[in-house]
C-alpha positions as CSV (number, residue, x, y, z in Angstrom):
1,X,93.5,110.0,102.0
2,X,90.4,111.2,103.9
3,X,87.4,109.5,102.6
4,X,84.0,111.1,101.7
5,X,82.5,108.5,104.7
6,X,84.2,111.2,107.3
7,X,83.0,114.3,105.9
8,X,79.5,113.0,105.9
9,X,79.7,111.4,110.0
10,X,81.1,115.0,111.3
11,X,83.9,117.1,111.9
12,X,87.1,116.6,110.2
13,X,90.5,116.8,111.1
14,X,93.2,116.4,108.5
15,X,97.3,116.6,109.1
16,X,99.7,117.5,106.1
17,X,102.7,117.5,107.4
18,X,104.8,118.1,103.8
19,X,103.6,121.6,103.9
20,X,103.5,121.5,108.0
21,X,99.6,122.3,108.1
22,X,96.1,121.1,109.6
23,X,93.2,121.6,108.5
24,X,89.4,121.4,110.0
25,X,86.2,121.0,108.3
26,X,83.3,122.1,110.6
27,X,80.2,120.2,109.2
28,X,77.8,122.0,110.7
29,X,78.6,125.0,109.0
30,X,80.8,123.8,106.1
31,X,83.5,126.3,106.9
32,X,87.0,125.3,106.5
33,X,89.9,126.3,108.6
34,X,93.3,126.2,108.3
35,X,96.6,126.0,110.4
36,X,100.0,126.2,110.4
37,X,101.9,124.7,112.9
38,X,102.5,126.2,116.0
39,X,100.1,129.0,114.1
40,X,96.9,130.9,114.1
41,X,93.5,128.8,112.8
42,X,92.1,131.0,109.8
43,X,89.1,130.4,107.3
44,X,90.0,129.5,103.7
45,X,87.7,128.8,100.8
46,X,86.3,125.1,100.8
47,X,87.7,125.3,96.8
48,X,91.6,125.9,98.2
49,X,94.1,124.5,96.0
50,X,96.3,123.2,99.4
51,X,93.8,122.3,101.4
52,X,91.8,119.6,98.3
53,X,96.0,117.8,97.9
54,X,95.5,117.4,102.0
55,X,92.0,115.7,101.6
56,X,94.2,113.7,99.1
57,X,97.2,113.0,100.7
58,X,97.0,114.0,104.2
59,X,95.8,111.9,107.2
60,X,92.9,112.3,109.6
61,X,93.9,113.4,113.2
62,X,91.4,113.8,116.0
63,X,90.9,116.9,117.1
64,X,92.9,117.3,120.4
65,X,95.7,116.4,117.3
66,X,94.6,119.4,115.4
67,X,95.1,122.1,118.3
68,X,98.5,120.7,120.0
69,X,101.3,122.3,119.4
């Protein structure tokens, strides 16, 4: 689970790897991102259904995690 704590201190990197997707929370803007791996980074709504269960039960990667691949 990512806590609250890391949302507030900066960017955020999550891994889910049950649906085989990352996610990245730009706090400067509050724009969410998502990607697939090996995929494309797109925007999604801050409200997506996926990306709250990955806040949930994903992990936080850094963000050289997030783009490898």
């Amino acid at each position: 689970m990512v806590t609250i704590k890391a949302f507030i201190e900066g960017d955020v990197y999550i891994d889910y790897p049950y649906e085989d997707v990352k996610f990245r929370f730009e706090k400067e803007t509050g724009k969410v991102y998502k990607r697939r791996y090996g995929g494309v980074e797109m925007e999604i709504p801050g409200n997506s259904k996926l990306y709250y269960e990955a806040r949930r039960g994903g992990c936080a990667i850094t963000r050289e995690e997030y783009f490898r691949d």
